[in-house]
N, C-alpha and C positions, 0 to 999 in steps of 0.2 A: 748722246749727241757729242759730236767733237768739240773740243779744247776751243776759245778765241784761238789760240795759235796755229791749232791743227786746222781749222775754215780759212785763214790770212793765207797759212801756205798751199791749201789746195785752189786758189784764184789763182797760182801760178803755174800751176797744169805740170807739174812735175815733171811727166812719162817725157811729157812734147821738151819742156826747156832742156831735158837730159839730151836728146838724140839734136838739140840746137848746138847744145856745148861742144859732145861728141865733134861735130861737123867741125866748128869753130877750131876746136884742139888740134884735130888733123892738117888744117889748114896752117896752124902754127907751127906743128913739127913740119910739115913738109917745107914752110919756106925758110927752114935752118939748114944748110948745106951738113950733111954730116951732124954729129951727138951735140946738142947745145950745151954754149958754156953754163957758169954758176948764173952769171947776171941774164940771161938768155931765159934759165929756166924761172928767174923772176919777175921777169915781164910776161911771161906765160901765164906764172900763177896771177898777179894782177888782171890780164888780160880777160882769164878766162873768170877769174868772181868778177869785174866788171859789166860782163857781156850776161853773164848770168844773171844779173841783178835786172840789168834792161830786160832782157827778153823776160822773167820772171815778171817785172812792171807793166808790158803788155799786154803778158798772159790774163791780169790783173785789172786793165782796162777794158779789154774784150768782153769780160766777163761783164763788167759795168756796163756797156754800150748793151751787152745783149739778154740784161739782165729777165725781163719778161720775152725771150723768145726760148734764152733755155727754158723757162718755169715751163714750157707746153712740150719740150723736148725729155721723154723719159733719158736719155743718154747723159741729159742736162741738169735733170730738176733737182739733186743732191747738192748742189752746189749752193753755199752759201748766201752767196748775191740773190739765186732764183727761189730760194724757199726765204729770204727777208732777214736771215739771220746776221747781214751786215748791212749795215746801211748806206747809200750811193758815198756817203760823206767819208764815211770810213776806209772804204774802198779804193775813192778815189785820192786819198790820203796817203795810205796806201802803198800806191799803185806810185805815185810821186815821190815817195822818200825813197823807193826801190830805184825810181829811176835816176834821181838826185842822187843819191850813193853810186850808182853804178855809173856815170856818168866822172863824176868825181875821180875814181877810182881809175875809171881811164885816162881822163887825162893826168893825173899826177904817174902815175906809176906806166902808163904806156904812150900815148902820144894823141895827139889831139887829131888825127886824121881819123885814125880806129875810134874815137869817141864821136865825130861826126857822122861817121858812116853808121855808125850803130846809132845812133838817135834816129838818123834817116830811116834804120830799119824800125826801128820804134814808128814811129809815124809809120810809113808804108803799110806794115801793119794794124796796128789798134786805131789809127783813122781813114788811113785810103783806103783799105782792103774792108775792116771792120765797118765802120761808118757808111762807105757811101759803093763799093763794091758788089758787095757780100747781098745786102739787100734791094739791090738794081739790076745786075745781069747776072745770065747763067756761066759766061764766061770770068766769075768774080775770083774763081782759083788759080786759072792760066793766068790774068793780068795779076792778082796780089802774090802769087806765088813768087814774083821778084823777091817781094820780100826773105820769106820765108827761106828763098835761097843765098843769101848771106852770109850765113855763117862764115865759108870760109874763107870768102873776101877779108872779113872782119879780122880773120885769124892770120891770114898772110900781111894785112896790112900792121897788126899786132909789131909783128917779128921783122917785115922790111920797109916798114913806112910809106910804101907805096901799093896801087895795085896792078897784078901781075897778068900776063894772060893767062901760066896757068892757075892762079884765083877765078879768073873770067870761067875756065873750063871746068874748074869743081861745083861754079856755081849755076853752070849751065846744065851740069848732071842735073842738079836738086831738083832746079824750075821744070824738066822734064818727066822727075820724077813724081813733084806733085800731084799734077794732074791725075794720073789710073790711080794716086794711092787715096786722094779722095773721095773722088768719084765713085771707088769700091766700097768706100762706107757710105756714100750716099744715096748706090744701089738697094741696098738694106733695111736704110733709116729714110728712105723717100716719103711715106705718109707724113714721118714726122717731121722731117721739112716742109711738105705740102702744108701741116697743119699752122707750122709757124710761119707762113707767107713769105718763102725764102725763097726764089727762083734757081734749086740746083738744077741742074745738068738733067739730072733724072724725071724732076715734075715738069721742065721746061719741055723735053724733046721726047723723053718716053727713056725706059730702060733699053729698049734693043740699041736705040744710038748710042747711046753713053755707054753701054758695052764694045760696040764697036769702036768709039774713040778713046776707048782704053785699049785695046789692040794695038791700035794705031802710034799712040805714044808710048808703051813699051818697048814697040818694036828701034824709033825714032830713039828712044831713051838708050837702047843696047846701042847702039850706032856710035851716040857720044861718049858711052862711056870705054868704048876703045881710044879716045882720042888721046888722055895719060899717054898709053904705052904708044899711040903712034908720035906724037908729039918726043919722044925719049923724056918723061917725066918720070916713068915709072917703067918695071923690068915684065917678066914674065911671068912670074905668080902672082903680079898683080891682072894679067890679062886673062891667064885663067878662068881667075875665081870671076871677072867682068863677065868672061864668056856665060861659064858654068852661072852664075844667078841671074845672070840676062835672059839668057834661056829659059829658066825657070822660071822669073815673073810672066815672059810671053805667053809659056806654056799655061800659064792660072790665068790671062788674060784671055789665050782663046777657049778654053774651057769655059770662063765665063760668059764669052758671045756664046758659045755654043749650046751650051748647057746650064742654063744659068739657073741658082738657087741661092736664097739667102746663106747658107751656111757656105756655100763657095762663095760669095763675097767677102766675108767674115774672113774667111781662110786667106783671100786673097790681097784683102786690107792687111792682115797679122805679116805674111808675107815680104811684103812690101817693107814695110819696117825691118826686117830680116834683110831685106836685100841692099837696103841703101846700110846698114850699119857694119854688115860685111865687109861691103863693099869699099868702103870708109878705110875698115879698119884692117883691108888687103893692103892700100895703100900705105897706109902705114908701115906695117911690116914688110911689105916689099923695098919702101924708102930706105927703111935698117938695115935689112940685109942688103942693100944695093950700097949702102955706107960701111958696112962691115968688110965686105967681099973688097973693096975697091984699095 
């Protein structure tokens, strides 16, 4: 059995808070014209253990809120919360000094706009989305997916104390990109939502629609994410690599209207992941080289 330590940290869903950071970080380098100074890169580091401590605090409520819906979810029921091995008290204990420290941490070391907007995502998440969303409508990913697309709001507002349009346009890739990336695992894992009375996408309208409305937002998704380079935010290798994995998610999207099977959903959920963290991390390196070259 895990460690107390090792159960507290997996409430905070590791994989997910990494590829939040990821987002957020990106969003910091990009709104520093050129290689940030000394004091630059320590509002970053501040920034981003801030932001990580919130979102790791949600992760952490989430769990709380849906503690007997993971116990029926095999994907779920390892989780300390759903086999009992924490109890709500501890949890949500928790779940509070995480966000009280990270909360903390932004506003002394970064600024109190990025601390409210991260709270907001706090909330958005672990109660709008979580609480009253998630277990209400089939559309509970398109609306909470606001949240979730944050990060690099968070991260621009980090570094320019305001928010930017293009923050708006980082954060309008994500919300775009939610949708097919979880819908593809809830093509997969449909009984066991069925069983925990969850209305997805898949038990609500059937698998061929929700196949098809993965299509649909891929393709929508490839659209925005040319909007960087058309906007002159970003250079040519960052349009690229948008084309080349835009293409490539479509191409798993309509394979999966087409042809669909659990193991091409699987593929095409792992994908996804793959594509926004690229894609991320073109940006980046296009920014560099576009500040080197110049």
């Amino acid at each position: 059995m895990p460690s107390r330590w090792q159960q507290f940290y997996q409430l905070t869903k590791p994989r997910v808070v990494q590829l939040i950071v990821f987002c957020a970080v990106i969003g910091m380098a990009l709104a520093v014209p050129g290689w940030p100074s000394l004091e630059q890169w320590g509002v970053m580091a501040g920034a981003t253990i801030g932001i990580w401590l919130v979102a790791g605090a949600a992760a952490a409520f989430n769990c709380l809120v849906e503690q007997q819906i993971d116990a029926k979810m095999k994907r779920t029921a390892w989780r300390a919360t759903a086999k009992g091995q924490l109890s709500r008290v501890q949890t949500l204990l928790f779940s509070g000094v995480l966000c009280g420290l990270g909360m903390t941490v932004l506003l002394l070391a970064v600024n109190a706009l990025t601390m409210w907007l991260t709270f907001a995502t706090f909330v958005g998440y672990a109660i709008i989305y979580t609480v009253v969303l998630k277990p209400l409508t089939p559309q509970n990913i398109v609306i909470g997916g606001a949240s979730g697309a944050m990060p690099p709001v968070l991260g621009w507002a980090a570094m320019r104390g305001e928010v930017g349009p293009e923050a708006l346009m980082l954060c309008l890739i994500i919300f775009l990109w939610t949708p097919p990336h979880f819908w593809a695992l809830a093509l997969y894992r449909t009984e066991e939502y069925r069983k925990a009375g969850l209305p997805m996408l898949p038990v609500t309208h059937g698998s061929e629609f929700t196949r098809l409305q993965v299509v649909l937002y891929t393709w929508i998704l490839l659209a925005a994410t040319l909007l960087p380079f058309l906007t002159g935010m970003s250079g040519w290798i960052y349009l690229v690599c948008a084309v080349a994995l835009g293409l490539g998610f479509c191409g798993y999207a309509w394979r999966l209207w087409r042809h669909y099977s659990d193991a091409l959903a699987r593929s095409t959920f792992r994908f996804s992941i793959v594509h926004l963290s690229l894609l991320f991390a073109a940006l980046l390196v296009d920014h560099y080289l576009m500040t080197w070259m110049a």
